[in-house]
FIPA-448784 format. One line per 5 residues: number of its first residue (from 1); for each residue y, x, z of N, C-alpha, C, O. Coordinates in steps of 0.05 Angstrom, whole numbers. Each point is the difference from the previous one (the first is absolute). Last residue first. Layout:
# residues N
NUM> Y,X,Z,Y,X,Z,Y,X,Z,Y,X,Z ~ ...;
END
This chain:
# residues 117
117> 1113,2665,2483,-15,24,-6,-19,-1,-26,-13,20,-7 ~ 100,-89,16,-41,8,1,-3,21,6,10,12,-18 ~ 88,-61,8,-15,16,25,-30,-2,7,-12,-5,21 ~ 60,-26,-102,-8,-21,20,-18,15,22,-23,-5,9 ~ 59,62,-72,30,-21,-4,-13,-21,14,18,-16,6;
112> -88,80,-11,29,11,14,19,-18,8,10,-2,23 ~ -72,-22,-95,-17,2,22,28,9,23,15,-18,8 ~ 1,22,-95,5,-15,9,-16,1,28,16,0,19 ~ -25,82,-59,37,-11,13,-1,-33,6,14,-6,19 ~ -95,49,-51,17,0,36,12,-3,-2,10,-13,18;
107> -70,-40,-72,12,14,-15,8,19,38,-5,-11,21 ~ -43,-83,-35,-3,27,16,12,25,-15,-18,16,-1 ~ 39,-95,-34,10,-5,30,-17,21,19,5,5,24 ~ -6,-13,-130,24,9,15,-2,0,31,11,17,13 ~ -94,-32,-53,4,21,-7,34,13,5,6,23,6;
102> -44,-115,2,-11,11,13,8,29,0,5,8,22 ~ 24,-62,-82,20,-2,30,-19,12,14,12,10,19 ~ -49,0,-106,23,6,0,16,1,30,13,20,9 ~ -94,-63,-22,-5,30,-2,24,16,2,2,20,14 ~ -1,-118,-17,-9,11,20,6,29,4,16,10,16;
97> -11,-43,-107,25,-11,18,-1,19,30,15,19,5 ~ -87,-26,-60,19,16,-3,27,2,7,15,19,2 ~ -80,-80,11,-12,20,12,16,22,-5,1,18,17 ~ 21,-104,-51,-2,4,26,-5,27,16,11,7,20 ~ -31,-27,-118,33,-4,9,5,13,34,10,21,8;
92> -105,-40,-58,18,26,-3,21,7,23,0,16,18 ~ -50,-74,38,-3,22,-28,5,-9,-22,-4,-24,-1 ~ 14,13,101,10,-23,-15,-2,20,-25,20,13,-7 ~ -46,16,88,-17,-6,-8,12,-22,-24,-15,-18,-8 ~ 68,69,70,-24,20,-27,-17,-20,-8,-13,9,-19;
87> 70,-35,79,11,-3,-32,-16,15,-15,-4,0,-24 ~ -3,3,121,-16,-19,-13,3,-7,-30,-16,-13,-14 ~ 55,94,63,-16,4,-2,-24,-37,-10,-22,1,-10 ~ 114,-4,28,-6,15,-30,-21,8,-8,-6,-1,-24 ~ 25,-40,114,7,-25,-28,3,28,-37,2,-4,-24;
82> -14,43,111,-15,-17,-2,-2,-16,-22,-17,-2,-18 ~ 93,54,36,-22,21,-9,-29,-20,-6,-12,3,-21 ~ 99,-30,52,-9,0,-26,-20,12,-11,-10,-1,-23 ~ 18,-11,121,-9,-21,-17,6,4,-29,-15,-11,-15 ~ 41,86,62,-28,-7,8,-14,-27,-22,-17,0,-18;
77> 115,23,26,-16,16,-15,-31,-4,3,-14,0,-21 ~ 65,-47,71,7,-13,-28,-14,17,-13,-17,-9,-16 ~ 13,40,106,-11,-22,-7,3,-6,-23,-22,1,-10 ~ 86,63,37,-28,5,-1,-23,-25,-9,-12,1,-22 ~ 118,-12,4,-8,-7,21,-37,18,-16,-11,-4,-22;
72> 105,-11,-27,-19,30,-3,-17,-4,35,1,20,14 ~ 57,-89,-64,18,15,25,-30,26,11,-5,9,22 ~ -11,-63,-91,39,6,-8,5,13,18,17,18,-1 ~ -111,-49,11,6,28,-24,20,15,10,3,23,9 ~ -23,-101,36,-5,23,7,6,22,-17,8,23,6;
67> 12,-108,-38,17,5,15,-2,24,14,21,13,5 ~ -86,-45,-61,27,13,-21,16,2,32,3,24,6 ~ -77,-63,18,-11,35,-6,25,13,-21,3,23,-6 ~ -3,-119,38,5,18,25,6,38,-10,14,19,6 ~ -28,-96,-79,19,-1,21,9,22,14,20,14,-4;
62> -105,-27,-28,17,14,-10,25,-3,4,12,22,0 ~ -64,-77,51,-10,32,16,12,21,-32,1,24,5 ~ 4,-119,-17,21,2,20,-4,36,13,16,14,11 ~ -77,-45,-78,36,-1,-8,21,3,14,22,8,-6 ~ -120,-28,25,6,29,-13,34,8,-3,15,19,5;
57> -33,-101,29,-2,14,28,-1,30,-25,16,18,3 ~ -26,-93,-59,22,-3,13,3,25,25,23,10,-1 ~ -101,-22,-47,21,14,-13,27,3,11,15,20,0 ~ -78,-70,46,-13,37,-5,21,11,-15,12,20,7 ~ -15,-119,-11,17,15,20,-11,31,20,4,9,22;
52> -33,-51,-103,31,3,-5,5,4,22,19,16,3 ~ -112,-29,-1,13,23,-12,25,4,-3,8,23,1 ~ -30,-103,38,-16,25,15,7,30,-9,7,20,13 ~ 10,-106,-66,19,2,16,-9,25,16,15,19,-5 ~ -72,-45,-53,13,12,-16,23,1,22,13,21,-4;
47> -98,-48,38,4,20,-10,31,9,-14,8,22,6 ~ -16,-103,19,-5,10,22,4,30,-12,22,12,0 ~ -34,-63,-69,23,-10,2,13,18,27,22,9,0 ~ -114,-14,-28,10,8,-21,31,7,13,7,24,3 ~ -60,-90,49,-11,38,1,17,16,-16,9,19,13;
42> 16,-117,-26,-14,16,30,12,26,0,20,13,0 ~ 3,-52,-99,3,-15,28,-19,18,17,-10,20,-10 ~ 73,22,-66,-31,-15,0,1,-14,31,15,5,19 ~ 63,44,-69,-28,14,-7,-23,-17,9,-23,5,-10 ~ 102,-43,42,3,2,-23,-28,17,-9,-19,-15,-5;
37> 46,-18,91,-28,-5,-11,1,8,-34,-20,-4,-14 ~ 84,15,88,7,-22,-11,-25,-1,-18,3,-15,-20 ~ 3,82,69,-2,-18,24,7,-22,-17,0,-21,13 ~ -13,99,-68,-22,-13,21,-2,-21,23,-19,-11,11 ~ 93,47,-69,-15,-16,-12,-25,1,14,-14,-20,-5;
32> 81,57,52,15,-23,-9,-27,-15,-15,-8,-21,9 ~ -1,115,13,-11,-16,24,13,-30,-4,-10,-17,15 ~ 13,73,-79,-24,0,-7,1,-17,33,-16,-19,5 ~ 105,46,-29,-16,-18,-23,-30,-9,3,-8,-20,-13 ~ 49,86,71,8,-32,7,-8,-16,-18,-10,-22,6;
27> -3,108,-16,-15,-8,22,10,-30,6,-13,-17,12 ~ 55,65,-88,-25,-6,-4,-21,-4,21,-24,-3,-7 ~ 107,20,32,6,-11,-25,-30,-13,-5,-7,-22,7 ~ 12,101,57,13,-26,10,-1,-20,-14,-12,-17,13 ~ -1,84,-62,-29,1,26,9,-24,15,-14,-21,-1;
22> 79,58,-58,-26,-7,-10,-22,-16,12,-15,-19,-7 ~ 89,70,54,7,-20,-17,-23,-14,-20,-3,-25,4 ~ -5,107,41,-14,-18,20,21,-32,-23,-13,-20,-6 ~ 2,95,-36,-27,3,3,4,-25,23,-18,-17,1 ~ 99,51,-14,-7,-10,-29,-29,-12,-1,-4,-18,-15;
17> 35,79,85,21,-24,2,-21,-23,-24,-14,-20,6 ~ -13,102,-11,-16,-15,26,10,-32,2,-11,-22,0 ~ 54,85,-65,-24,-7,-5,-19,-13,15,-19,-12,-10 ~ 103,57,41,3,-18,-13,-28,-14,-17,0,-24,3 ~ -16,94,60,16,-16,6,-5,-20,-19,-21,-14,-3;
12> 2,81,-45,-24,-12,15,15,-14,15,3,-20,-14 ~ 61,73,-11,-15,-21,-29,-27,-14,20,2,-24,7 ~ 48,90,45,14,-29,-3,-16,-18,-28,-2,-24,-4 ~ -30,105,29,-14,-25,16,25,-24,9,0,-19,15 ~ 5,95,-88,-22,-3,1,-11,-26,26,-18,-16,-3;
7> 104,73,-1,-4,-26,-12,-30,-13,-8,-1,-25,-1 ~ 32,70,106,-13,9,-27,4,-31,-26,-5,-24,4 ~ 77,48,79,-26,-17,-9,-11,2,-31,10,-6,-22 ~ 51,70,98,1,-14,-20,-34,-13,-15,-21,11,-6 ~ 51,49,86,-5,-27,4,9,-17,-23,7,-23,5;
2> -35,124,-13,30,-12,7,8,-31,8,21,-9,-9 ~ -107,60,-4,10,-15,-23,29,-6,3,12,-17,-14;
END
């Protein structure tokens, strides 16, 4: 590829970037109003912090997986592959989404451009 970076996984990159902004955002909101009992006192409240900070650690691992992208690291490709293969299940939207990055990132040339056989 001439060590030029496919545009195809600078948009995903940036989209990861975008994917962990969110995630961060809306993981702190949900771990803020559970520990302040806003959604409900105990259990309710326990729960809702528990998940924000699932979201929170998702956000930080898109984070990681835009930075593997940018810099075309084997692994990043692996984990998007994961995190697309679970988008199938977010139907319509999702799954097509999925189907799509699933379908660039075993293409060969990209495969190649993150030294896959």
């Amino acid at each position: 590829m001439g060590g030029e970076k496919p545009t195809g996984i600078v948009v995903l990159a940036v989209l990861y970037v975008i994917e962990g902004l969110f995630g961060l955002g809306y993981g702190a909101m949900l771990v803020s109003g559970g520990m302040m009992g806003f959604a409900g006192m105990g259990l309710a409240g326990s729960l809702l912090a528990g998940i924000g900070a699932i979201v929170l650690i998702i956000g930080l691992i898109d984070f990681a997986v835009a930075y593997g992208l940018w810099n075309l690291r084997p692994w990043a490709r692996t984990v998007a592959i994961i995190f697309a293969i679970i988008g199938l299940l977010g139907f319509p939207i999702g799954t097509i989404i999925s189907i799509i990055i699933l379908w660039y990132l075993f293409k060969p040339e990209i495969k190649e451009a993150f030294g896959v056989q």
